[in-house]
C-alpha positions in Angstrom: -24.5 24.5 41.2 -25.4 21.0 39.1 -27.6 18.5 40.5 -25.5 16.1 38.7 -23.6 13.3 40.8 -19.9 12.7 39.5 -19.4 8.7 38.1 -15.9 7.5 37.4 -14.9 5.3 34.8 -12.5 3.3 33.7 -13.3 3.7 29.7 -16.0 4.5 27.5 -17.1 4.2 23.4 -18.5 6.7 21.6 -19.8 6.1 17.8 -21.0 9.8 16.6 -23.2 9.3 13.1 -24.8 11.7 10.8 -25.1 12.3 7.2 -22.1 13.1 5.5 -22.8 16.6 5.8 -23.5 16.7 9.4 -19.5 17.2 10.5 -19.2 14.2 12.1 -16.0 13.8 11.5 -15.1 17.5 12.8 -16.4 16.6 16.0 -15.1 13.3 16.4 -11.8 14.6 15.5 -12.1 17.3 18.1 -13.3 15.4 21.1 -10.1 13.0 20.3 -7.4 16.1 20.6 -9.3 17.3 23.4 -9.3 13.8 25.2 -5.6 13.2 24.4 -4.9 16.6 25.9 -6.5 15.7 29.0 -4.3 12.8 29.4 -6.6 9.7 28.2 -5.2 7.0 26.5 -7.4 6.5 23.6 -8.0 4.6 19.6 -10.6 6.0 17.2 -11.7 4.4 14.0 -13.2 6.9 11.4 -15.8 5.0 9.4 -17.3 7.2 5.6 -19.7 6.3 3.9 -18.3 4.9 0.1 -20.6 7.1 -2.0 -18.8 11.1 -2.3 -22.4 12.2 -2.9 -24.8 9.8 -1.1 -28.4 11.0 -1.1 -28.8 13.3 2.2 -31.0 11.1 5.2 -29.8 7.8 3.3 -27.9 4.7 5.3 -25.6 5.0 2.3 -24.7 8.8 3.1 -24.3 7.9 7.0 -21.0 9.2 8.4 -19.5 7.6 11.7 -16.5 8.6 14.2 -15.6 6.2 16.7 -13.5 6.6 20.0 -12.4 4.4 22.7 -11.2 6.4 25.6 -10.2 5.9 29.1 -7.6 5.6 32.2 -6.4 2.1 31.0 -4.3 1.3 28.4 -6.3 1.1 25.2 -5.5 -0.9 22.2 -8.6 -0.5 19.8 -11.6 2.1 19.2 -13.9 -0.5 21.0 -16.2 -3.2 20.2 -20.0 -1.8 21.4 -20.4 1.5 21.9 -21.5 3.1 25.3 -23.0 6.3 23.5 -24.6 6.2 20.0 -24.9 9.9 19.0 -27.6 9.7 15.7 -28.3 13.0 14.2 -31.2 11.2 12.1 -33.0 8.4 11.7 -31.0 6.6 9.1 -27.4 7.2 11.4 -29.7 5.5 13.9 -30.8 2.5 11.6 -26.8 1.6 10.4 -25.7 1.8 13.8 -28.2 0.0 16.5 -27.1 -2.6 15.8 -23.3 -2.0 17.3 -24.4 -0.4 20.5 -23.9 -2.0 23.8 -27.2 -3.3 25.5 -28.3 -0.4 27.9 -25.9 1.7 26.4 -27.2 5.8 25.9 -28.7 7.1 23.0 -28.6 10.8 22.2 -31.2 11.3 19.2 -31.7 14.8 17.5 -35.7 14.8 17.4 -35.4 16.9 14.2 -33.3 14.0 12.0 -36.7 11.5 12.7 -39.4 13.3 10.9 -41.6 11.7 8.2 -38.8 12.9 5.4 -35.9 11.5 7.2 -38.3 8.2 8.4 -39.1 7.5 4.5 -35.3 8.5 3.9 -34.0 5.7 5.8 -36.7 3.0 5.4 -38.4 3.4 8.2 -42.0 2.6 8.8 -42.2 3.8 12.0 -40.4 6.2 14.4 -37.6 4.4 16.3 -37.7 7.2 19.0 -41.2 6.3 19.8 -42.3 2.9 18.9 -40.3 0.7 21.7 -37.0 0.2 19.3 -35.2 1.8 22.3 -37.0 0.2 25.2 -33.5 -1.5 26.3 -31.4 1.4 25.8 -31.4 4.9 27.9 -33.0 7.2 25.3 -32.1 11.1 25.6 -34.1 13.2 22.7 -32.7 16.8 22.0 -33.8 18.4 19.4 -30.4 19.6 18.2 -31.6 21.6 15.1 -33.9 23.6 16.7 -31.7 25.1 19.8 -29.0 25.4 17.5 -31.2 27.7 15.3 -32.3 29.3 18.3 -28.7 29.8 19.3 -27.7 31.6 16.6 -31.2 33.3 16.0 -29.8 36.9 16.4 -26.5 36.3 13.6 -26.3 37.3 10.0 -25.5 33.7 9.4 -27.3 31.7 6.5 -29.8 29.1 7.3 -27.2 26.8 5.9 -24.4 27.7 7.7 -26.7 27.7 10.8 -27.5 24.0 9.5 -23.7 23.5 9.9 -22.5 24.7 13.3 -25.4 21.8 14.6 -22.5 19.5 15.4 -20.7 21.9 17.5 -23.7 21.8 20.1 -22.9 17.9 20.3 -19.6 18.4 20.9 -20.2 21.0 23.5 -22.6 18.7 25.2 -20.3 15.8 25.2 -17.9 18.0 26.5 -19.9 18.6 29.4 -21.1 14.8 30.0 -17.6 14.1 30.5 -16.1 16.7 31.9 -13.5 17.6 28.8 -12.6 21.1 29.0 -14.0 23.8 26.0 -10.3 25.3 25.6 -9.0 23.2 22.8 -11.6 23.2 20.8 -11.7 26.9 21.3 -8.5 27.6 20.0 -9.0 25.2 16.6 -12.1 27.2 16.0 -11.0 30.7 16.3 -7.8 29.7 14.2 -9.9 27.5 11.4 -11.9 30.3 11.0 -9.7 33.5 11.8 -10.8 35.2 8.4 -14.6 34.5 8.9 -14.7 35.8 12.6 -18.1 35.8 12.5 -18.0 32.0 11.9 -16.0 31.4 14.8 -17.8 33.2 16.9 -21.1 31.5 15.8 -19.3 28.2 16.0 -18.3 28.8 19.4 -21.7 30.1 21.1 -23.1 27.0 19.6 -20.6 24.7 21.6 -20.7 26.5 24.3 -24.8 26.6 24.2 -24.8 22.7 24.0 -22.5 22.7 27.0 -24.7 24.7 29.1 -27.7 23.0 27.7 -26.1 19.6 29.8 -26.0 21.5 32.7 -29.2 23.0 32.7 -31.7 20.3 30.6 -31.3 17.7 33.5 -31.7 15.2 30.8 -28.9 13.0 32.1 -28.7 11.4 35.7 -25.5 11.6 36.0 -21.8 13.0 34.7 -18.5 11.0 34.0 -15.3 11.0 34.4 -12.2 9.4 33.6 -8.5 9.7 35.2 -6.0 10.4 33.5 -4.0 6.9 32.2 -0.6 5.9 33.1 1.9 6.6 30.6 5.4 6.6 29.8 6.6 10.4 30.6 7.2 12.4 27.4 5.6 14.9 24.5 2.9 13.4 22.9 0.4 13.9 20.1 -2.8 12.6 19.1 -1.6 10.7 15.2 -3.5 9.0 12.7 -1.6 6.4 10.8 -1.1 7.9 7.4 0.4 11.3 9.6 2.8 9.3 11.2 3.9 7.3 7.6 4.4 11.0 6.3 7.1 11.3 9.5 8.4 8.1 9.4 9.4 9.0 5.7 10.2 12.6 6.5 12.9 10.6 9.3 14.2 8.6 7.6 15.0 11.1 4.9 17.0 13.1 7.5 18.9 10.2 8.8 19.9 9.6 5.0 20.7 12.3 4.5 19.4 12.1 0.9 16.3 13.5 -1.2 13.3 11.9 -1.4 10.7 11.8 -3.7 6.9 11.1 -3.6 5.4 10.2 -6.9 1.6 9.2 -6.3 -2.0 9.3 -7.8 -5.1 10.3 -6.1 -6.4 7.7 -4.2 -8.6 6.3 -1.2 -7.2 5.9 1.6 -3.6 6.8 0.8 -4.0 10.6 -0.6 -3.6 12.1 3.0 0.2 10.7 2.2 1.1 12.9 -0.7 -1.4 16.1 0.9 1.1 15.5 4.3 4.5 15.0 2.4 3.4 18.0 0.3 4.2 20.6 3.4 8.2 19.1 3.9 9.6 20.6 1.2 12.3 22.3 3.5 13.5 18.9 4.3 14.1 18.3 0.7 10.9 16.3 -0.1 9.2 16.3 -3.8 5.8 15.8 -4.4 4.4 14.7 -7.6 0.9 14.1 -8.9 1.2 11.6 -11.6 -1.7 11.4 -14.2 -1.8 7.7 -13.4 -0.2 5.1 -11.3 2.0 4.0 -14.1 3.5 7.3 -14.2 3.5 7.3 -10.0 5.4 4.6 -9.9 7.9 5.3 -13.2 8.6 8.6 -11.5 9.5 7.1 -8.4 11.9 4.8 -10.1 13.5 7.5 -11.9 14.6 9.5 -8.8 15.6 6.3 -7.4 18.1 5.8 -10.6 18.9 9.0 -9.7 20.4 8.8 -6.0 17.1 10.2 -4.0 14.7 7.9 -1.9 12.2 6.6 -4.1 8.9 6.5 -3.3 4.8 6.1 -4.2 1.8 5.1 -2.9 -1.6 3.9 -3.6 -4.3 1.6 -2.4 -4.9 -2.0 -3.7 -6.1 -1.3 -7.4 -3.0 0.9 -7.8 -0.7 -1.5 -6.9 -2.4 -3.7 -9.5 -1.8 -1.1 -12.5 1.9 -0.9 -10.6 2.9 -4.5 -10.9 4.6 -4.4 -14.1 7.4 -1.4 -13.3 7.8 -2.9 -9.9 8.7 -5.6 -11.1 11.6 -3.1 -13.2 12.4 -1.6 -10.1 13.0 -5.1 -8.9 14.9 -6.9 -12.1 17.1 -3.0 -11.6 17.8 -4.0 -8.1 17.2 -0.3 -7.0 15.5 1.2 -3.8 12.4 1.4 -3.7 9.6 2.1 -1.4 5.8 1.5 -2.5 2.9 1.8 0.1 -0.3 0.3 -0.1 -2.9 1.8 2.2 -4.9 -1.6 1.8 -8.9 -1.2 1.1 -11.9 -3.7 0.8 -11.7 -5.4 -2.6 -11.6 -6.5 -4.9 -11.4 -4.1 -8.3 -13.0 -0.7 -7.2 -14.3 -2.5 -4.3 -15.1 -1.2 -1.1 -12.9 2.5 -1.0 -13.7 4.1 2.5 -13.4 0.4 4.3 -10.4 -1.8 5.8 -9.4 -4.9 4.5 -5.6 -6.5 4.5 -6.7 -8.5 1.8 -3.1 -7.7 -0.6 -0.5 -9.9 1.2 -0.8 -12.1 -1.7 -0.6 -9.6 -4.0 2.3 -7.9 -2.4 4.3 -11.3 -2.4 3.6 -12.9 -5.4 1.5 -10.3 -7.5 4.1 -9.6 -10.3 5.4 -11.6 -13.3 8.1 -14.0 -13.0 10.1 -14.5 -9.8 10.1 -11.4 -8.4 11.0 -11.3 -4.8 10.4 -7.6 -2.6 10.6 -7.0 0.4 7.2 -6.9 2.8 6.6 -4.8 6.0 3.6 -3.8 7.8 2.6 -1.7 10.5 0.5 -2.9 13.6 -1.1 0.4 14.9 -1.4 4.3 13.5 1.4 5.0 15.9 3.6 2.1 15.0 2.9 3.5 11.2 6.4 5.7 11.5 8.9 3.5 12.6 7.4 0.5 10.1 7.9 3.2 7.6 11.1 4.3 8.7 12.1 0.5 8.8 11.0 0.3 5.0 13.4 3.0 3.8 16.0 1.6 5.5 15.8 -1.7 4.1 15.5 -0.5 0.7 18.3 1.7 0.6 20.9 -1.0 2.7 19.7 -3.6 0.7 18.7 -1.9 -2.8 15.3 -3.6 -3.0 12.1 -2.6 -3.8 9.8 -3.0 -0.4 6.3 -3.1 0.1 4.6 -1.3 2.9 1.3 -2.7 3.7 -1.1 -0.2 6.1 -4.3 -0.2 5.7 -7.4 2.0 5.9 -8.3 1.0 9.2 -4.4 2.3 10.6 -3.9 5.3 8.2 -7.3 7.1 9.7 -7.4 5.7 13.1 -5.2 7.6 15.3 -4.3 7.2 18.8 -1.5 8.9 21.1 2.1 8.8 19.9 5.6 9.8 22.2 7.7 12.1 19.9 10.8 10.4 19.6 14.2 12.3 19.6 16.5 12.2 16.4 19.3 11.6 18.6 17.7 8.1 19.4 16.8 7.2 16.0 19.3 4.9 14.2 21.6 6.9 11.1 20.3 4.6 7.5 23.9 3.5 5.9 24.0 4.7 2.1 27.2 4.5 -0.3 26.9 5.2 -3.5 29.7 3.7 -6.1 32.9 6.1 -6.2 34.0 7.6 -9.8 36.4 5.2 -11.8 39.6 6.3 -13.0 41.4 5.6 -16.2 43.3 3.2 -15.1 40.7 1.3 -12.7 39.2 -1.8 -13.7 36.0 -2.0 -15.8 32.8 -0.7 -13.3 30.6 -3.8 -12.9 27.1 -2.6 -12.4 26.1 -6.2 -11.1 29.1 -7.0 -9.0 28.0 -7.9 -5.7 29.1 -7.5 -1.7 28.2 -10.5 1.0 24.8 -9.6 1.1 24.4 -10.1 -2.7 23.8 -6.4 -2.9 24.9 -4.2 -6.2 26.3 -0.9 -6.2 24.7 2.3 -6.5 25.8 3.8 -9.3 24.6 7.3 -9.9 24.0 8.2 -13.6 26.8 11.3 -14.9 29.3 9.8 -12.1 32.5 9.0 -14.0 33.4 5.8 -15.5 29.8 4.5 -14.2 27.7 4.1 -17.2 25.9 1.2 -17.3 22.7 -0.3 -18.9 19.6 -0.4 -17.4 16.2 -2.3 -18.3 13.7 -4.9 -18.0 15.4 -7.5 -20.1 17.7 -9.7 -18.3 21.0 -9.1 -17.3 24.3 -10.8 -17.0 26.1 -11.6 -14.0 28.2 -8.5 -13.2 28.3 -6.8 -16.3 24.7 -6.2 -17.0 24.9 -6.7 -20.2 21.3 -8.3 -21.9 21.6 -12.0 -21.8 19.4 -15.0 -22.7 21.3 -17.4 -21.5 19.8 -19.9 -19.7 22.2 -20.7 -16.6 22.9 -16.7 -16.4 18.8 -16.5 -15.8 19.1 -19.7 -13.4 21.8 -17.8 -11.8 20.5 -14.2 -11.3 16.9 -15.6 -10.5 18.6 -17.1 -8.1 20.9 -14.0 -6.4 17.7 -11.9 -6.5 15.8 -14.3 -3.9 19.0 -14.9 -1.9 19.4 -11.2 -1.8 15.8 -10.7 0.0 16.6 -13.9 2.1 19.7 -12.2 4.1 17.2 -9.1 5.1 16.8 -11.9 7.9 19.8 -11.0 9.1 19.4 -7.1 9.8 15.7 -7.8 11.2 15.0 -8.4 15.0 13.9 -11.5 15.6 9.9 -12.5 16.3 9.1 -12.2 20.0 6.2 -13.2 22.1 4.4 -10.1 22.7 1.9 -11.6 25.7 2.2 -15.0 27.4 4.7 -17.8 27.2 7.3 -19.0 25.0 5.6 -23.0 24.2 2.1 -23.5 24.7 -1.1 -24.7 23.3 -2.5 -22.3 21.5 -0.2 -18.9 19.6 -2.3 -16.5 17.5 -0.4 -15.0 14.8 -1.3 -12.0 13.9 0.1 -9.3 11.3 -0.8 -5.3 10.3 -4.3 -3.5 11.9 -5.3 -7.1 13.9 -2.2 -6.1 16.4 -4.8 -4.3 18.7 -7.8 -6.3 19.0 -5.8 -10.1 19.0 -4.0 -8.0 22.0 -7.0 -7.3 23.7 -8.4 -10.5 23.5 -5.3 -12.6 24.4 -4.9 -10.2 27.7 -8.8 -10.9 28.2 -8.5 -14.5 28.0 -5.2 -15.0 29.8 -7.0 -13.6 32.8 -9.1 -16.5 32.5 -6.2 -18.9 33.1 -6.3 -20.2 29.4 -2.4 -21.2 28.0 -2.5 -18.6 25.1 0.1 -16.3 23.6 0.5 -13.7 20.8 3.1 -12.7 18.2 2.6 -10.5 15.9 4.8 -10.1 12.7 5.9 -6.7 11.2 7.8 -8.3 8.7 6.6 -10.5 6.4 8.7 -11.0 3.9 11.7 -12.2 4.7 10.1 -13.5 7.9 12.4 -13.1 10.8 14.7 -16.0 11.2 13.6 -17.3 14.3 9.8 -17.7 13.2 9.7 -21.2 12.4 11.0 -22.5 16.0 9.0 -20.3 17.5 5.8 -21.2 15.7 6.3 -25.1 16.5 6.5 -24.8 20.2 3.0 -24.4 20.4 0.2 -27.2 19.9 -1.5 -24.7 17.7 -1.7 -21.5 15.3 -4.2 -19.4 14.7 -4.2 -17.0 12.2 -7.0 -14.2 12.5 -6.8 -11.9 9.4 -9.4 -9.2 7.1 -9.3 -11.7 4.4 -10.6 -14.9 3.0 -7.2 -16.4 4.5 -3.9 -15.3 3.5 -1.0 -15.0 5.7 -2.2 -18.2 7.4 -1.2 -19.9 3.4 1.9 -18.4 3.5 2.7 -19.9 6.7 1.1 -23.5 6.0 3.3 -23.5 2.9 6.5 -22.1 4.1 6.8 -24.0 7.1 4.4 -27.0 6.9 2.4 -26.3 9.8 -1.9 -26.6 9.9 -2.0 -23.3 11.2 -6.0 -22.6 11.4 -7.1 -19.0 10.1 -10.2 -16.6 11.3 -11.4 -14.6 9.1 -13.6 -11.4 8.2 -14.1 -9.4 5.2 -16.8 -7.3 6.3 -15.3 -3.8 6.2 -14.8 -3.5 9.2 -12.0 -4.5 12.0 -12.4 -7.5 14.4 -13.9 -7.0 17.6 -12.6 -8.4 21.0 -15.5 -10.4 21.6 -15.3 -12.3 18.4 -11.7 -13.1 19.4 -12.1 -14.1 22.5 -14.9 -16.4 21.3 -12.8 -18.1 18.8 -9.9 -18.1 21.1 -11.9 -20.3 23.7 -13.5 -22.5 21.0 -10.0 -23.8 19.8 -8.7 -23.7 23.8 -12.1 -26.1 24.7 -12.1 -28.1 21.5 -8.2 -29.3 22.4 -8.9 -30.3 25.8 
């Protein structure tokens, strides 16, 4: 029987870090499942290190998983962690910092030696010269009992070396009370041709379970209930899985092709590695030798009849500009994601930012209006995405969907939703001519300012195509000036009646009219949540909208915005959205911003929240 006493709780943070080779991510990704098995709600917030090859024992090479789990609805990974698990010295160094005050340290003795020490820059042992003082301290030396675990295999001293993370997990497991099951089954499939692997993996797991309950290291286990959620299947989804579906759906419902044209690169490559594995629902991958060709492909299938469609991060997008803006001047569907990264250039590849809205609305040559979306949580990822290929293909325009790294490898729980409830995507493509119909006119519009789809080989449909300009309805080249007034002029009224087949904005907490609305767009949605809820509970008169589409805005945006006293704008950049809307609408909105990385915290919110609140009264 355990000595341990049984405390409840209504959430908890966990930040595992480690050098890159440590599996950090493995076991944060396997705690999640196992947690969203058990019937927590929960938010996690992978964090790599920039550097594919960072020195081993380095702050540059340290590796961080973050999850926010609990019984209450949860919203983000968490602001300060509860449990800091540092597998060295230099995992301890880059993340002291974040933990809460009092919170619990788990240290593995053997990552604080005098190699990792000098590693990490350390002149003295954290562990041991009062840097912990203020935090509970629990020192297991992980390295050692995992060796001694697996002293009687045939395995390697490096693949030893490797299974150390699966005696974390296993004691995790057993400081709050997740079962072993799960994690059981991933390892005997993972490694079902390397039994001997698997088995090693899962002695090791179930050796740092047992050690919990026998060290008597820890005064007490936890426990959290179960949250209270809608009925239904769910899964645990990261935001760039749930893209690949919300594509995959909207595919489907259609009922055309679609194709994938894309270039290697961070964060977006999980995209075209998921959309690989659909082929049976006619999907087709391709890995272009460059974005230029990415994109060009995507056009081409979209010429074609299929759903066009590529991806990339922020410096892709750059390279993309010019054929986008083709795809645009063409007037032909087009979908282009942008898993938004730190910038600028190369920048910061393994850390958020939602630094491209300027980019995405303005960065092309000319007047070149497309069509913006974005997504407010990894969940939220498919039917944002879903939402983009509709609007392309009903409105045969280019749009922009603007995740971000923060969304595509966070996950949280998602609901499956049924087909049946999903809405069918309205495509026509022009019908053959016959002799004796009148001339096709490639550019000859409906009420929406929309041109018809004309499929190349179709009968009596052949038509120009190009970047030069066309003429009103017959697309023939022309350079004459009121034609270029004219279809300049089409093209922005053509994304201006979107407006008309989006929802309109709602509040999403608080009232209608009040003092203070915060604004908020893409991977913000969870923390300007949070702190809203927080400070609402305080009695302060603040409310929160947050926009999913961003260009056109929905229609009711303006009146909504001006029944407030004021706007605040929080955003992971130097101040964009909040431009937008002082421009477009003439309002001093005020912005809050961060370009650190990293997402906001709740705290930070809630701060700036009750500055503005204070500073009005």
């Amino acid at each position: 029987m355990s000595n341990h006493s049984s405390s409840a709780k209504d959430e908890v943070t966990i930040r595992f870090a480690g050098d890159s080779g440590d599996g950090m991510q493995l076991t944060g990704s396997q705690f999640t499942n196992t947690t969203a098995l058990v019937g927590n709600d929960l938010s996690t917030f992978p964090d790599f290190p920039a550097e594919i090859r960072a020195p081993a024992g380095t702050v540059a090479g340290v590796s961080g998983f973050q999850i926010h789990f609990g019984s209450k609805p949860i919203h983000t990974p968490g602001d300060a962690p509860d449990v800091l698990v540092a597998m060295n010295a230099a995992a301890m160094k880059a993340n002291l910092d974040r933990l809460k005050k009092g919170g619990m340290v788990i240290a593995n003795e053997a990552g604080f030696d005098k190699k990792n020490l000098s590693l990490a820059k350390l002149e003295s042992n954290p562990l041991e010269d009062g840097t912990l003082d203020e935090f509970e301290l629990i020192k297991v030396d992980i390295t050692k009992l995992t060796q001694e675990s697996l002293k009687d295999t045939d395995l390697s001293f490096k693949e030893i070396e490797r299974s150390k993370n699966m005696f974390v997990l296993g004691l995790l497991y057993w400081l709050y009370n997740r079962p072993l099951g799960p994690s059981e089954k991933f390892l005997t499939d993972k490694f079902k041709k390397k039994p001997e692997i698997a088995e090693a993996n899962l002695k090791v797991m179930k050796d740092g379970y047992h050690f919990g309950e026998t060290a008597e290291l820890f005064s007490s286990r936890y426990s959290i209930e179960q949250a209270s959620i809608e009925p239904g299947t769910y899964r645990n989804i990261t935001g760039n899985q749930s893209t690949v579906l919300g594509l995959v759906a909207a595919c489907q419902k259609a009922e055309l092709p679609l194709f994938y044209g894309s270039y290697p690169i961070t964060p977006a490559s999980d995209i075209l590695h998921g959309l690989a594995r659909y082929k049976e629902y006619d999907i087709r991958t391709f890995q272009a030798e460059d974005e230029i060709a990415a994109i060009s492909s995507a056009i081409g299938a979209a010429f074609g009849g299929s759903i066009g469609v590529t991806g990339s991060s922020g410096p892709g997008l750059a390279l993309k500009g010019e054929a986008l803006g083709l795809a645009m001047i063409l007037e032909l569907p087009l979908i282009v994601l942008n898993i938004q990264r730190g910038g600028p250039s190369t920048g910061l590849p393994t850390k958020t930012e939602q630094s491209d809205l300027m980019q995405a609305m303005y960065g092309r040559n000319g007047e070149s209006p497309v069509a913006i979306v974005a997504p407010s949580s990894p969940a939220d990822c498919f039917e944002s995405a879903f939402e983009a290929v509709r609007i392309a293909l009903e409105h045969m325009i280019p749009v922009i969907y603007l995740s971000d790294g923060y969304l595509g490898n966070g996950s949280e729980p998602w609901k499956f939703p049924q087909a049946a409830d999903l809405p069918k995507i309205d495509v026509s493509f022009e019908r053959p001519r016959e002799e004796d119909d009148a001339p096709f006119m490639p550019y000859r519009r409906d009420e929406r300012n929309v041109r018809p789809w004309a499929i190349p080989g179709t009968k009596g449909l052949e038509h120009r195509v190009g970047g030069l300009e066309k003429s009103h309805e017959t697309g023939n080249i022309s350079y004459d000036p009121k034609n270029h007034q004219k279809m300049t002029n089409i093209r922005q009224a053509k994304l201006d009646v979107i407006a008309d087949n989006i929802p309109l904005q709602v509040i999403d907490n608080g009232e209608e009219k009040g003092k203070l609305l915060v604004l908020s767009w893409g991977g913000t949605f969870g923390s300007v949540k949070s702190a809203v809820f927080e400070t609402l509970k305080k009695g302060l008169d603040v409310s929160h909208a947050h926009l999913r589409y961003l260009n056109p805005f929905p229609k009711n945006l303006e009146d909504l915005l001006r029944g407030f006293d004021q706007v605040l704008i929080p955003e992971l950049n130097n101040g964009q959205l909040v431009k937008i809307i002082r421009d477009r609408y003439l309002i001093p909105a005020k912005g809050y911003n961060k370009v650190m990385g990293q997402p906001f915290t709740v705290q930070e919110l809630i701060d700036e929240i009750e500055t503005l609140v204070n500073e009005a009264e």
